[in-house]
C-alpha positions in Angstrom: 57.7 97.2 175.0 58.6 97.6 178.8 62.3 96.4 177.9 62.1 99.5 175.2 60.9 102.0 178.0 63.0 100.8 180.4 66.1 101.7 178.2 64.6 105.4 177.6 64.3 105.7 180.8 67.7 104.6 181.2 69.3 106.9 178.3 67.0 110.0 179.5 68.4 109.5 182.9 71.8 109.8 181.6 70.9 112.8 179.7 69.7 114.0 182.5 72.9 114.0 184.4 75.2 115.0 181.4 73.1 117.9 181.5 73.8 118.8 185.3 77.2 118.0 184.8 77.8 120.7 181.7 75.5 122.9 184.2 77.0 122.2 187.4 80.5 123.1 185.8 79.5 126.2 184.4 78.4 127.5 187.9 81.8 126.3 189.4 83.9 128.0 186.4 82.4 131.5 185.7 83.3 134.3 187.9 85.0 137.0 187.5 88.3 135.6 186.9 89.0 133.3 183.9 87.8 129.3 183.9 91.4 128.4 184.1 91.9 130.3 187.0 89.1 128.4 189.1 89.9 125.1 187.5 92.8 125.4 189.4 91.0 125.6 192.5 88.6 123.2 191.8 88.9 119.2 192.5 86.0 117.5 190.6 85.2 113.7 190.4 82.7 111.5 189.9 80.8 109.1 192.4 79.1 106.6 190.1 77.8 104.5 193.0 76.1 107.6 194.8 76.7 108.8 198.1 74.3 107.2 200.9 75.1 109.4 204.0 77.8 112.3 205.0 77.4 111.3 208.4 80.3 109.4 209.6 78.9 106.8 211.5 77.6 105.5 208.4 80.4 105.7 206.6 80.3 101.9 205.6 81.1 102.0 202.0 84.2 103.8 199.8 81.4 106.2 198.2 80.8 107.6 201.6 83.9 106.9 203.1 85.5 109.1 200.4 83.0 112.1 201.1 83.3 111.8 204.8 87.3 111.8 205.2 87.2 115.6 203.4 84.8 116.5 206.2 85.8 114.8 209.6 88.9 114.3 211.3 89.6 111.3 214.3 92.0 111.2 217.0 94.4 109.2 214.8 95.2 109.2 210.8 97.0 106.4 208.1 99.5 107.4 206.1 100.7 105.8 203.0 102.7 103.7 204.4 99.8 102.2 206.7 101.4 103.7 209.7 99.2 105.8 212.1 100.1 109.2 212.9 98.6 111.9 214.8 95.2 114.0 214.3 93.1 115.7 216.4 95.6 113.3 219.0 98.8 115.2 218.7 100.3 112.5 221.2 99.1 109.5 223.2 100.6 106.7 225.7 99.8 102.9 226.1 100.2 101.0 229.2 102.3 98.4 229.5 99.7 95.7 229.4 98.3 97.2 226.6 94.9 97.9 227.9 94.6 101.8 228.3 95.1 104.5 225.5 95.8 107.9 226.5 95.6 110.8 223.8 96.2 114.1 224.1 94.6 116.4 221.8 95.3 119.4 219.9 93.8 123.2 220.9 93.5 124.6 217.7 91.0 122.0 216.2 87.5 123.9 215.5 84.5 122.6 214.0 82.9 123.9 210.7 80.8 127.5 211.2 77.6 126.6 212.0 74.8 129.3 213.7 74.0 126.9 216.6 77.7 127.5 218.2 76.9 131.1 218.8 78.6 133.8 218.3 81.9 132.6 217.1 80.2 130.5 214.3 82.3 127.5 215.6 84.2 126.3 218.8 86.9 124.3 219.4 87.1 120.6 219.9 87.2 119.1 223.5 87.8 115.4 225.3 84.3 115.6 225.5 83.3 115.7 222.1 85.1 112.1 221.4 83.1 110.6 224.5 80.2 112.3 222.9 81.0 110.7 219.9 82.1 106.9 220.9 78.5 107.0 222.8 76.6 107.6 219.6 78.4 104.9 218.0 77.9 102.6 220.6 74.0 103.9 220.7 71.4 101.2 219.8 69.1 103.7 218.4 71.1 105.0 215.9 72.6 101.8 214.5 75.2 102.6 213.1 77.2 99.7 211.1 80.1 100.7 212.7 79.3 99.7 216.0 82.0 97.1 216.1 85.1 98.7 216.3 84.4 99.6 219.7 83.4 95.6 220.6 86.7 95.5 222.7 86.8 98.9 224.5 85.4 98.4 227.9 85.1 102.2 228.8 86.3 105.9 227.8 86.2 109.5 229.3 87.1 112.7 229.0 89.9 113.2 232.0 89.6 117.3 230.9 89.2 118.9 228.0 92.2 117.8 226.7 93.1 114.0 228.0 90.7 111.3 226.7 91.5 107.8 227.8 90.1 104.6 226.2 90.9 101.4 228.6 90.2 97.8 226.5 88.8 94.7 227.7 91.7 92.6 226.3 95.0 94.2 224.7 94.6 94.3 221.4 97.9 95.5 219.0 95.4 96.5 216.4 93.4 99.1 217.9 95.2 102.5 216.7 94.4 101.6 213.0 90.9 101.0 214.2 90.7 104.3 215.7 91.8 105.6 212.2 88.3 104.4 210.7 86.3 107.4 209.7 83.2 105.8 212.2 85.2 107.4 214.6 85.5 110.3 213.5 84.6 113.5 216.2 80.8 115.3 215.6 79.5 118.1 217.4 76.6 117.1 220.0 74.7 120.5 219.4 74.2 120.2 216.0 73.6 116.3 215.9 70.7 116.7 218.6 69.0 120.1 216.1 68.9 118.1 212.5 69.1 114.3 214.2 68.8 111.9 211.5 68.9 114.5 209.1 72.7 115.2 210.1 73.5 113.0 207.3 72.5 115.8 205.2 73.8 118.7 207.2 77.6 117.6 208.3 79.6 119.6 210.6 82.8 118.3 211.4 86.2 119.8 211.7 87.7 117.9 208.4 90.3 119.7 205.6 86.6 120.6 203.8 83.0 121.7 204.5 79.8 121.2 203.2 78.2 123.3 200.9 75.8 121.9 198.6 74.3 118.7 198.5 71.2 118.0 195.4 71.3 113.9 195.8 71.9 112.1 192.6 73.0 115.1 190.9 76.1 117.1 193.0 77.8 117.4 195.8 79.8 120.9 196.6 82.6 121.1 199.4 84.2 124.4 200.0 88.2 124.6 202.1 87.8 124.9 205.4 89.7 128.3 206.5 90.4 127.3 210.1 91.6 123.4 209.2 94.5 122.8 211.9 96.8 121.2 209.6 100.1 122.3 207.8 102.5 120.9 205.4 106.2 120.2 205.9 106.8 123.6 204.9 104.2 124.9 207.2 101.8 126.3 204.9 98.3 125.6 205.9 96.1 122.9 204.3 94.5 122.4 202.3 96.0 123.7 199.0 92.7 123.3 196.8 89.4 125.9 197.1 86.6 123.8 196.6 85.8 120.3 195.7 82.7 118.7 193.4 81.5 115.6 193.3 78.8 114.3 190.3 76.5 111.0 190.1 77.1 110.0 186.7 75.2 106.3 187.1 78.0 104.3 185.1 81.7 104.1 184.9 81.6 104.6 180.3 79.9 107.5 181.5 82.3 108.6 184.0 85.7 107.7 182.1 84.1 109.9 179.0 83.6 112.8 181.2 87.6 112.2 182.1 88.8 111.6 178.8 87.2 115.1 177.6 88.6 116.9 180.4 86.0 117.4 182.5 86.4 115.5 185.8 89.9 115.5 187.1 90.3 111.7 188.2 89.1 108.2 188.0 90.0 105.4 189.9 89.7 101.3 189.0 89.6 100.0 185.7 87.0 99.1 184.6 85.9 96.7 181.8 84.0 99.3 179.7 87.3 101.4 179.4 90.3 98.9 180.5 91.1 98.0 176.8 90.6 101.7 175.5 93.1 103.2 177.8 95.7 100.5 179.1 97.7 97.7 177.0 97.3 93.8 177.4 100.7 94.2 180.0 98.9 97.3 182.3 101.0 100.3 180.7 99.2 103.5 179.7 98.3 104.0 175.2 100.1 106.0 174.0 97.0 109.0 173.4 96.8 108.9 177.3 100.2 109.5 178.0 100.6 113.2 176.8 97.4 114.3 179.2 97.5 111.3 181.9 99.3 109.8 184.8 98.7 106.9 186.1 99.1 105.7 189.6 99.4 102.0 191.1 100.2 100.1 194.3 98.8 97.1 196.4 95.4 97.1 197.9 94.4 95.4 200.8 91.9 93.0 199.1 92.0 89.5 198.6 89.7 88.1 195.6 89.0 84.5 196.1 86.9 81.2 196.1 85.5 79.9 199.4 84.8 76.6 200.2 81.8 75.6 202.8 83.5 73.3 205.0 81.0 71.7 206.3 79.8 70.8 202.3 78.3 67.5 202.0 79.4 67.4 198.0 82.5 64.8 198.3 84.9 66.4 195.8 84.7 69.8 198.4 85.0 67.7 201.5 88.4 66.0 199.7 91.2 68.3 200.2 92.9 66.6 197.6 90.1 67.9 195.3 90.9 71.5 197.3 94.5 71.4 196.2 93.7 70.3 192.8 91.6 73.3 192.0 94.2 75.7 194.0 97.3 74.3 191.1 95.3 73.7 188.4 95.1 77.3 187.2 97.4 80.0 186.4 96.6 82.8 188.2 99.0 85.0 185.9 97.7 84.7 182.8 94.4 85.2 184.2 95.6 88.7 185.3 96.8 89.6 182.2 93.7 88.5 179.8 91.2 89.8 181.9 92.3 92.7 184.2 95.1 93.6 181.5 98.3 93.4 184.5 96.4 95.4 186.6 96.7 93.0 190.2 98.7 91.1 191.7 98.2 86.9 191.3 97.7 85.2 194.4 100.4 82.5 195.1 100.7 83.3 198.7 98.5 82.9 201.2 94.8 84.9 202.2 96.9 87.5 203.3 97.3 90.2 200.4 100.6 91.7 199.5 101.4 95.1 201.5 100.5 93.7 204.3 102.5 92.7 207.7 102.2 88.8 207.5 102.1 88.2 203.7 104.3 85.7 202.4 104.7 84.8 198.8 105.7 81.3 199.8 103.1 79.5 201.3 100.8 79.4 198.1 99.9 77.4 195.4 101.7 78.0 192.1 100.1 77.0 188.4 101.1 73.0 188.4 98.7 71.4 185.8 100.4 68.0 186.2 100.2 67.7 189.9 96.8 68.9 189.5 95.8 66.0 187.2 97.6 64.0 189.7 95.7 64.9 192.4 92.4 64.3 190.8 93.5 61.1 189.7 93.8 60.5 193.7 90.9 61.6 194.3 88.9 59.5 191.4 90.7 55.9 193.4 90.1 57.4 196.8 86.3 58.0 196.2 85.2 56.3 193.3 83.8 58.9 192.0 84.9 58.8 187.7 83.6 62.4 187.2 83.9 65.0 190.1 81.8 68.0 189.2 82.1 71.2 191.0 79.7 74.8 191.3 81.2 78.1 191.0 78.5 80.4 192.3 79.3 84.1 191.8 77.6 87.4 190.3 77.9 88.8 186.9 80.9 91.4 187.9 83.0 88.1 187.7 81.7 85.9 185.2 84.3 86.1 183.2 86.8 85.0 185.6 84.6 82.1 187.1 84.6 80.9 183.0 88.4 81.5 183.1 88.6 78.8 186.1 85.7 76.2 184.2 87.9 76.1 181.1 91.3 75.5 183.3 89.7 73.1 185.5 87.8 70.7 183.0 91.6 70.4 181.8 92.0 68.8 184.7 89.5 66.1 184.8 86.8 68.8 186.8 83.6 69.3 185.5 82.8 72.7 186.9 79.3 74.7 187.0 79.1 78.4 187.1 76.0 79.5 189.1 75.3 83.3 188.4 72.9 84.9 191.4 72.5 88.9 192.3 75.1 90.1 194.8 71.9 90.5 197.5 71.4 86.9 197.2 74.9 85.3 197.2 75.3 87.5 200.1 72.8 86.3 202.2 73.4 82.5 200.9 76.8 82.5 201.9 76.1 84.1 205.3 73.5 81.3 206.2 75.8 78.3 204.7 73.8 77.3 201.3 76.7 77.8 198.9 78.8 75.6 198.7 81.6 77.2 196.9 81.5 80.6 195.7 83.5 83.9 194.8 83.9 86.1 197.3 86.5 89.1 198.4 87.7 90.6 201.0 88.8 94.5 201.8 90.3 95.4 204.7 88.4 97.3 207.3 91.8 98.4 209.3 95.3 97.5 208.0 96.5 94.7 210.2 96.2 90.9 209.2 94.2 89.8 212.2 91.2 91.5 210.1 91.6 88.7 207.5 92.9 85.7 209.6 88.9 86.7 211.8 87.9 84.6 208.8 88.9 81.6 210.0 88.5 81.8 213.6 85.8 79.5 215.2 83.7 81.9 216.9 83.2 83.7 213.7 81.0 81.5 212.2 79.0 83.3 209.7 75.8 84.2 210.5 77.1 85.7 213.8 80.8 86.7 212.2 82.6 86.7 208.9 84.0 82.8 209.0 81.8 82.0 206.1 84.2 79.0 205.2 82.9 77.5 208.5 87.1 76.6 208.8 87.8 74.9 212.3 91.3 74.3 213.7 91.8 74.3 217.2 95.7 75.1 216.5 94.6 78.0 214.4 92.4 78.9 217.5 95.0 79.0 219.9 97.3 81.1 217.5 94.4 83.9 216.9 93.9 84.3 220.7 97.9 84.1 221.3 98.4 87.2 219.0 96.4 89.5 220.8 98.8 89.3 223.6 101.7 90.0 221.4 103.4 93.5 221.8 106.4 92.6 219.7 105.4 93.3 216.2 108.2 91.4 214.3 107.3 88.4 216.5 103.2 89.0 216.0 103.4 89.1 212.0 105.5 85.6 212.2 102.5 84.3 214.0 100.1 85.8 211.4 102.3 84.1 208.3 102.3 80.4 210.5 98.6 81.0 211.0 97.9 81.7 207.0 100.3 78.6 205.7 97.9 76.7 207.8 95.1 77.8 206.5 96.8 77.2 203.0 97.0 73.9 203.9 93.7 72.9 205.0 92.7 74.6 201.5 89.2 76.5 202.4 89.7 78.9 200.3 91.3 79.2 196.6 92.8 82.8 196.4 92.3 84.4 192.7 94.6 87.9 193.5 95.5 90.5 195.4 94.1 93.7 194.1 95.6 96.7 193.4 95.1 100.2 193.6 94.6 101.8 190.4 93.9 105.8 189.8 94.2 108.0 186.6 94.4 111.7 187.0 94.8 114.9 184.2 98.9 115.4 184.2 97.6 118.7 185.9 96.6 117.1 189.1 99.8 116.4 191.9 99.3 115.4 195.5 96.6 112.7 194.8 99.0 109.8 196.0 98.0 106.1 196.4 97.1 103.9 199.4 96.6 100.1 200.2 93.3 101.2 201.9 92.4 103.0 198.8 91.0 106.5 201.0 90.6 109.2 199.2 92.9 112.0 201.0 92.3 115.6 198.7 94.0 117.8 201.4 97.3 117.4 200.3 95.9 118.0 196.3 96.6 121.3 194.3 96.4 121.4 190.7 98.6 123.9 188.1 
């Protein structure tokens, strides 16, 4: 009986949202001129994970991040290409030791109208508002989860209005793509100190978009921003599209329905409630997509793979013949193709993911199902063990890929277990050391390889850092530090690709893929591009 309520619930909640939805685009469409004429104005998509905060220094995960990069703007930017460009910076120097930032910022850059600025309804951005800013991240009180990314800035002021200088503790090649994080992005202190917490609600920032409407779980309504500072090449001013709405359908069926009948404008990831509907076994569009759909691809900076605790007393994990066994004795590309239908890349390179300075596709493990046998054969003299058996603890969003390994490996001569826990738990358990080998993945939080090779690092243990492997190499040590003080980067990303073929070697982790980037849009959608970050950039976005 509470099973059967529980599903009403469910299916009324739905209901419930399909309803806003048919409601919410009947506001947006009638006017006075025709629904096709606002459609055309309109960006709509659907947020299926919900939207915790609009305030950017909580802007931990895509769902916000998404939301927040329409509404605030940072010194610095990524392009597609992972390179940074300017923002509210239009220019900036760097000492030669590498330790002080200089950035010179735009005049015309005004925050969203907002009563509290007076009688201009807005004002422009200063120096000032970015050491305002960089304190409230740093501030205890407020907590924000993005605290880190200033751990190696050692202080920052405003020179003028104009000049804001950030000097580092220890150089640090990577720091511009950390400034492009959307935790540091530029709010006003006025309005912060009047709604406080509840600035999370009430976002003013100086972004392509402004807030409009927000009823939480239901809609979310951005309107263009009039006075946005950027142009394109041509110089027209961005951004092309009037208004953009966001809904909280609670499942992707849900969503992808509401996109196959027209009525939200893009989806992105596949899925496995739709994958088979809309894409072949070998990744292309079907053939009733293709008149109405585009579809759009390209790497992703996330690496999907098994960790090993190192410091495991289970025999078969402390044998790194066992290690290299299970790395060979699976083909990685026919995994890909049954169960994500083409759509990633298979990982036989090392923990760095393809589109990424460092990656090299020959430091891997390719699918050898002899030298696997081989090796466990090794192993079997070596230990004396007759039957290794193995645990594969993951959650249910990769079951089916965890089976995919079981069935490969027992091929081999490995019994494997697979251990299926919520994603609250297995996180926890792998931060405090109690797994001893599970699935985990990891997405870039700035686009430069030292984020993934932190993994492995020996101060990052996990609690206190993200070395959850507990890998220890006192050459892999000495390489992490050593980078930091490279300025060269041709000669830095050599020294990331030595530091993940030792990694690859040592065998802590077994990767599964590199991920990719994948989004569908109506043909009437252009501008929408692709990134290995996966950010959602709208400003650029017009629709015919």
């Amino acid at each position: 009986m509470h099973k059967f309520l529980k599903y009403i619930r469910t299916k009324y909640l739905v209901l419930k949202l399909l309803v806003a939805l048919f409601s919410f685009n009947l506001i947006l469409s009638c006017s006075s001129k025709s629904k096709e004429s606002k459609d055309h104005l309109v960006f709509r998509y659907n947020e299926h994970k919900n939207i915790g905060s609009l305030d950017p220094a909580f802007a931990k995960d895509n769902a916000d991040i998404w939301a927040v990069n329409q509404l605030f703007n940072g010194l610095v930017q990524m392009d597609e290409n992972l390179a940074v460009q300017p923002c509210i910076a239009k220019a900036w120097t760097i000492s030669e030791d590498g330790l002080t930032y200089t950035f010179n910022l735009r005049s015309n850059v005004f925050f969203h109208k907002h009563e509290l600025f007076g009688t201009d309804s807005t004002r422009q951005v200063t120096a000032k508002d970015f050491e305002y800013s960089f304190n409230r991240l740093l501030d205890k009180k407020v907590a924000s989860p993005g605290r880190w990314t200033l751990n190696k800035v050692d202080q920052f002021k405003a020179l003028n209005d104009s000049i804001f200088e950030i000097r580092l503790k220890q150089a640090f090649p990577a720091f511009l793509g950390l400034l492009t994080m959307k935790y540091c992005s530029v709010v006003p202190k006025e309005i912060v100190d009047h709604y406080g917490s509840d600035f999370r609600s009430n976002p003013i920032g100086t972004g392509p978009f402004q807030f409009k409407r927000w009823e939480e779980n239901l809609k979310l309504v951005f309107r263009k921003h009039t006075n946005y500072f950027e142009s394109d090449s041509n110089g027209k001013k961005l951004p092309y599209l009037e208004a953009v709405a966001i809904t909280f359908l609670p499942d992707k069926q849900s969503e992808f329905l509401q996109f196959a009948q027209g009525n939200i404008d893009f989806v992105s990831g596949l899925d496995a409630s739709y994958k088979d509907d809309i894409l072949t076994a070998t990744g292309e569009l079907r053939d009733r997509y293709k008149d109405d759909v585009n579809m759009i691809r390209g790497p992703y900076l996330n690496t999907e793979y098994l960790a090993v605790f190192m410091e495991s007393e289970l025999p078969e994990l402390q044998s790194d013949l066992l290690r290299k066994a299970i790395n060979y004795g699976f083909d990685r590309k026919k995994m890909m193709t049954y169960l994500r239908n083409g759509i990633g890349i298979p990982a036989n390179g090392g923990f760095i993911p393809k589109g990424l300075p460092g990656y090299s596709p020959e430091i891997g493990y390719s699918y050898q199902p002899e030298k696997a046998k081989a090796l466990v054969r090794e192993f079997k003299t070596a230990s004396g063990i007759t039957e290794p058996e193995i645990t594969i603890t993951t959650t249910s969003n990769y079951l089916s890929f965890c089976e995919y390994i079981q069935r490969e490996l027992q091929k081999i001569g490995i019994t494997v277990n697979v251990d299926v826990i919520p994603a609250a738990t297995l996180k926890d358990a792998k931060a405090n050391g109690k797994l001893d080998l599970f699935r985990a993945s990891w997405v870039a939080d700035y686009p430069d390889a030292e984020n993934y090779l932190s993994l492995f690092f020996s101060q990052n243990f996990a609690p206190n850092g993200p070395n959850y492997t507990h890998f220890k190499s006192e050459l892999f040590d000495a390489w992490y530090e050593e980078a930091f003080t490279i300025t060269d980067r041709n000669k830095r990303e050599a020294l990331y690709t030595r530091m993940d073929s030792l990694i690859l070697a040592d065998t802590p982790v077994i990767p599964l893929f590199y991920d990719e980037v994948v989004r569908f849009t109506r043909k009437n959608v252009s501008g929408l591009g692709i990134n290995p970050i996966n950010l959602l950039d709208l400003k650029r976005v017009s629709k015919n």
